[in-house]
ZAMARGU-4260 file (C-alpha; in steps of 0.2 Angstrom, whole numbers, plus 5000, padded with zeros to 4 digits):
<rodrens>
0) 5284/4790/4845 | 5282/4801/4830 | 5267/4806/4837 | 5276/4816/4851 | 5285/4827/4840
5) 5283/4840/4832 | 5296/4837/4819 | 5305/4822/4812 | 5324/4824/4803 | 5320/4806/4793
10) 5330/4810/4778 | 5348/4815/4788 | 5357/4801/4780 | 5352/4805/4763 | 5365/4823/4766
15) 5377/4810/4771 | 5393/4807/4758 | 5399/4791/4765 | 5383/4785/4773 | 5388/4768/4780
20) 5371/4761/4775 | 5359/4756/4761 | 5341/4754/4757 | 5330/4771/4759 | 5329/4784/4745
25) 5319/4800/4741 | 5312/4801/4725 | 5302/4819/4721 | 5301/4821/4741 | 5295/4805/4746
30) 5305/4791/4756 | 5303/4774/4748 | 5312/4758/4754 | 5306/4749/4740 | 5318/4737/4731
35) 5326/4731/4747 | 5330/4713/4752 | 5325/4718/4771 | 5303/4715/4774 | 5305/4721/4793
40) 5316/4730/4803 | 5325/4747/4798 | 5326/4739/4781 | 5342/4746/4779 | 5357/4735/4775
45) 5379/4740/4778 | 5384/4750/4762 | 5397/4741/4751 | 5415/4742/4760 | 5407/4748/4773
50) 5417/4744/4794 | 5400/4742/4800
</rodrens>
């Protein structure tokens, strides 16, 4: 799909304060998940004391 847009907001939840989820990061302006214990999927995992 990201090919049928113009722009993408990917990094929305990084401006979050209580982001309920873990696992991307920018590092100098580029998104890494790197580190996580997801290999497929979102990669993203509920943040600690997190409801969801």
């Amino acid at each position: 799909l990201a090919d049928l847009t113009d722009y993408l907001d990917l990094d929305g939840n990084l401006l979050i304060s209580n982001d309920p989820y873990r696992g991307v990061r920018v590092r100098d302006g580029v998104m890494s998940f790197a580190g996580t214990e997801e290999t497929t999927g979102l990669r993203v995992q509920a943040a600690e004391g997190s409801s969801f």
